[in-house]
C-alpha positions in Angstrom: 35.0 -101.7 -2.7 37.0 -104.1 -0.4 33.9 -105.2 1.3 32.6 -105.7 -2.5 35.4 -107.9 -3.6 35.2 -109.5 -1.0 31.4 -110.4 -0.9 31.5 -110.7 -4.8 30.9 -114.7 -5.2 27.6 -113.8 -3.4 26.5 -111.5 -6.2 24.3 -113.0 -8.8 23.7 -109.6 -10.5 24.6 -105.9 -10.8 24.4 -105.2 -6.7 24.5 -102.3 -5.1 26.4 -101.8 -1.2 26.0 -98.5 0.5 29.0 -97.3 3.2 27.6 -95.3 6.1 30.8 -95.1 7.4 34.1 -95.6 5.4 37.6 -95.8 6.6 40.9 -96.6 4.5 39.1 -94.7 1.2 41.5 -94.3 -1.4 41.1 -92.7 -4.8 42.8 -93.6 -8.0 46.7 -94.8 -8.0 45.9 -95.7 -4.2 45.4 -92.1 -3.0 43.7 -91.4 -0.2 40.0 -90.5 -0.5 38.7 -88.1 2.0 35.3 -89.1 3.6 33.6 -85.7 5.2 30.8 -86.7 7.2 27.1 -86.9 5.2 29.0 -88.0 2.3 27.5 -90.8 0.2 30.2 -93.8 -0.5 28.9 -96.5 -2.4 29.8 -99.7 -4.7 28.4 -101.0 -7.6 29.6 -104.8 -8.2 29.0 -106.0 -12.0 29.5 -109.4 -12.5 30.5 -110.3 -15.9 31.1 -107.2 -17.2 32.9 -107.9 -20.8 35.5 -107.2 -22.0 38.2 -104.9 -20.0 37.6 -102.1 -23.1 33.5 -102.4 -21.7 34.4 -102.3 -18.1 36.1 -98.8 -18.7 33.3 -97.6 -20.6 31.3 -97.7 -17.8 33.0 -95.0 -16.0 31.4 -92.6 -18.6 27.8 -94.7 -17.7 28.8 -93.4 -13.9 29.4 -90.0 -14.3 26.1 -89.6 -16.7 24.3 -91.4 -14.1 26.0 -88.9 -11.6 25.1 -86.3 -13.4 21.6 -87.2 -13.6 20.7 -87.9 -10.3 22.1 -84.6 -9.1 19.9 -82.7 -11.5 17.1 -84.5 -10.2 17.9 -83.9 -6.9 18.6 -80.4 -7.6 16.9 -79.1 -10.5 20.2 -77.7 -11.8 21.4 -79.5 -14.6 23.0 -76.6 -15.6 25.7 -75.9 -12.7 26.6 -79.9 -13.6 29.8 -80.6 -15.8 31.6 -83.7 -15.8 35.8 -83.8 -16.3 37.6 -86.6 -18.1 38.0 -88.8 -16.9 36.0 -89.7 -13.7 34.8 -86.3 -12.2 31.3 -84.7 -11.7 31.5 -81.1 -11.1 28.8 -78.6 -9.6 29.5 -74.8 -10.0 33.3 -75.5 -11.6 34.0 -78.2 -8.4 34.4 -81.4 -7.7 31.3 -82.8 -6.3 31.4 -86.5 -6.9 34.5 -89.1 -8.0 34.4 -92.8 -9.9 36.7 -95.7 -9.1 36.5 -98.5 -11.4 38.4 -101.7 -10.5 38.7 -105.2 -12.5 38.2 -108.5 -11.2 40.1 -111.5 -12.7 40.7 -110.6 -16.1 40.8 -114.3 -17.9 43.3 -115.0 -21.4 40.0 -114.3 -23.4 39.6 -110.7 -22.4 36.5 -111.0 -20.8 36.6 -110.1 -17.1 35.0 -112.1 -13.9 33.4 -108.9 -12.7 33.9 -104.8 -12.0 33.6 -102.5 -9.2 32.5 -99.3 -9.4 33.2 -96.8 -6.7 31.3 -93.8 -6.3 31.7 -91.1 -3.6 29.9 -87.9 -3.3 30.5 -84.9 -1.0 26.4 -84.7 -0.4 27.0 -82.0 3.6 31.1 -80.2 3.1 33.8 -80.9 0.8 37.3 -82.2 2.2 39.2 -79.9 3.7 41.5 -78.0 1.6 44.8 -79.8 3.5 42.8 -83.3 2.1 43.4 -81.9 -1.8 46.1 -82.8 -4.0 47.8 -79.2 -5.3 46.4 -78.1 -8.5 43.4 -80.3 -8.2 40.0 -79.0 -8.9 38.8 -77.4 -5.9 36.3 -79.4 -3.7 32.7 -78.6 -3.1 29.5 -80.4 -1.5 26.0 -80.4 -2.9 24.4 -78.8 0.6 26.9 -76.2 0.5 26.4 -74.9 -3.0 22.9 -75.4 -3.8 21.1 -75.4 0.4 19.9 -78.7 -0.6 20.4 -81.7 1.6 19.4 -85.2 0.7 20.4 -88.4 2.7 22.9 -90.7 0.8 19.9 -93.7 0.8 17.9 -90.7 -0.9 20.4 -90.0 -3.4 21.1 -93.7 -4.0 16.9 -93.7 -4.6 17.9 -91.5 -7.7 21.4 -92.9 -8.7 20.9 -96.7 -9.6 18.1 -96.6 -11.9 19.5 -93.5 -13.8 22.8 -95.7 -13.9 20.5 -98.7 -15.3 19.5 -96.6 -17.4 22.2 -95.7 -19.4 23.5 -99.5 -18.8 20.6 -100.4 -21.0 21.2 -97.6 -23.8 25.4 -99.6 -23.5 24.2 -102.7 -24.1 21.5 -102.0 -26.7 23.7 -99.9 -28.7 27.1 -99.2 -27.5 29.5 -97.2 -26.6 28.7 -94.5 -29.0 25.3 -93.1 -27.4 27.1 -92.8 -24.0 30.3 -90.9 -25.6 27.6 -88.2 -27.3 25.5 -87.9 -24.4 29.1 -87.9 -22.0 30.6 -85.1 -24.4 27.3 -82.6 -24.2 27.9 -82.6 -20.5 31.9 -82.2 -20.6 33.9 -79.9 -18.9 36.2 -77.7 -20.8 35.7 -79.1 -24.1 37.3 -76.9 -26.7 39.9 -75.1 -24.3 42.9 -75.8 -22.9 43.7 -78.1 -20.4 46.5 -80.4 -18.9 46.9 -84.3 -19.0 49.5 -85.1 -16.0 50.7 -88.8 -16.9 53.4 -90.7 -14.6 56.4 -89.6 -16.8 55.3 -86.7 -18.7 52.5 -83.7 -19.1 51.0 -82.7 -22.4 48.9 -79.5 -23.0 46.7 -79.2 -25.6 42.8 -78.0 -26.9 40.5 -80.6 -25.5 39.2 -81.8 -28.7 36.6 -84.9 -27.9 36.9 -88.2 -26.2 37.4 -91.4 -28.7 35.4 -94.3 -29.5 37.8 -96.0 -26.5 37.1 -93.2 -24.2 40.3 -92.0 -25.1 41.3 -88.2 -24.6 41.7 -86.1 -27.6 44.3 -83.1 -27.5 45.0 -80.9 -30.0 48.7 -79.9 -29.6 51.5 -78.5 -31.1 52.8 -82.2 -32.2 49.2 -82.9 -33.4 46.1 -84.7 -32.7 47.1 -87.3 -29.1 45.3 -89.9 -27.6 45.6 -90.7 -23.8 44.3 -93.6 -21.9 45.2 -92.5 -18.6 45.7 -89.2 -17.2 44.7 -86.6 -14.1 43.5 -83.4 -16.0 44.1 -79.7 -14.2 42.3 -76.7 -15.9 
């Protein structure tokens, strides 16, 4: 992502940069992302993306586009779930993560670009040690399935499944993306746990809004959440 930002004035479309070898990864509020070898670490760099409310959206284009190219690679659509909000899970693990990041928003709303981080534990998950507490545990796609694919391979199979459903966004919205997201959740209808910075609400995973907002069911009612890690 740092080597996207900083390339970005290059870019005169949707562009694609593949890491072979990462160091300083970090994962959402600037954690630190593991890299095990094999692993496929990649960038997608949007210019003009919309609105910030479009950019975000297209975390739930990621994961779909996640999820699809692992069932191609695998045949297994059914071991694939994906957890709100930016988690692709194979046999109840984290396989894959999404990073989005926003360029230059202007007064107007719209944004100069977005950044899309991807990374995908294709040989061994982190080590244990490498895993917040709590967390999902971590798994790899050789590991769990015996399949191995390179990550040029799997990018073969990511971008135009993530084009895709980029073209299903921008012909008719969010609200194709949130159906075909919510089919493929994680949990939906249980119990689960949003941690936010100041507070922790548990509730019946109900659906995800028209904002790609979380919808609990609790105690106090019906609550919406932005922002949030999720534990099971």
């Amino acid at each position: 992502m740092q080597e996207a930002r900083q390339r970005f004035a290059e870019f005169t479309g949707p562009t694609w940069l593949l890491s072979h070898r990462q160091t300083g990864g970090h994962g959402r509020r600037g954690r630190p992302w593991a890299n095990p070898a094999g692993a496929f670490t990649a960038t997608l760099a949007i210019p003009h993306p919309g609105t910030a409310e479009a950019a975000a959206q297209r975390s739930f284009i990621a994961a779909l586009a996640l999820f699809d190219a692992v069932a191609e690679v695998t045949g297994r659509p059914e071991a694939l779930s994906l957890k709100w909000p930016n988690d692709v899970l194979l046999n109840g693990g984290k396989l894959a993560g999404i990073l989005l990041e926003s360029l230059n928003p202007r007064p107007n709303g719209q944004l100069d670009g977005l950044l899309i981080g991807l990374g995908v534990n294709l040989i061994q998950p982190p080590e244990g040690s490498e895993v917040e507490a709590r967390a999902v545990r971590p798994v790899a796609l050789a590991a769990e399935t015996g399949i191995t694919v390179t990550p040029e391979d799997f990018l073969s199979h990511l971008a135009p499944a993530f084009a895709a459903h980029e073209q299903r966004f921008a012909t008719h919205g969010f609200g194709p993306i949130r159906s075909a997201w919510l089919a493929r959740a994680a949990k939906l209808g249980q119990t689960i746990t949003a941690r936010m910075p100041r507070e922790e609400i548990t509730g019946t995973f109900r659906s995800i809004n028209e904002m790609g907002y979380l919808q609990l069911d609790t105690p106090k009612g019906l609550v919406g959440i932005a922002a949030a890690e999720v534990f099971f």
